[in-house]
Phi, psi and omega in degrees: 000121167241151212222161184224164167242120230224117144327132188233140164233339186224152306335306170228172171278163172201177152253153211221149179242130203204117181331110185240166169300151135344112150287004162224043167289179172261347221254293189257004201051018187094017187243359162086001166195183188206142227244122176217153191296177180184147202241174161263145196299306180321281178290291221117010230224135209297146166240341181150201179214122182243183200205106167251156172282169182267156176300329192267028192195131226202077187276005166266006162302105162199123147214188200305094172300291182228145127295132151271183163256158193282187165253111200339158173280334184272026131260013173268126191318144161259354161151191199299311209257024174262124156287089169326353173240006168269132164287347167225039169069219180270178185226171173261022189271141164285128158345328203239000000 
């Protein structure tokens, strides 16, 4: 088992200790699953991709180091064309 330390976003943030692949199975090369293509019965024609995991990897192994905090509401972005430290965001005005 080798183990990391991992950012978490759902449910809250946290950092989280979590389980990575064998940099040396054989079987998956170290990427922890191993991905194979698939076609439609009909055409032929590409469909999609599944991803099974490798043996050498237990990716709901994880667990909870720390929660973090959250961040005050008055430093949360409100979308793209707003400035978090303006309370009414930009203006189309020259400065001067």
């Amino acid at each position: 088992m080798r183990l990391r330390i991992q950012r978490s976003a759902w449910p809250r943030n946290a950092l989280i200790l979590t389980d990575t692949p064998r940099p040396d199975c054989p079987d998956c090369d170290g990427v922890g699953g191993i991905q194979y293509h698939y076609g439609d019965p009909e055409t032929g024609e590409y469909a999609g991709t599944d991803w099974d995991p490798c043996t050498c990897w237990h990716e709901n192994r994880r667990w909870l180091l720390l929660p973090l905090p959250r961040m005050p509401r008055w430093l949360r972005r409100r979308g793209q064309d707003t400035d978090p430290w303006a309370p009414g965001g930009y203006s189309n005005e020259p400065p001067f």
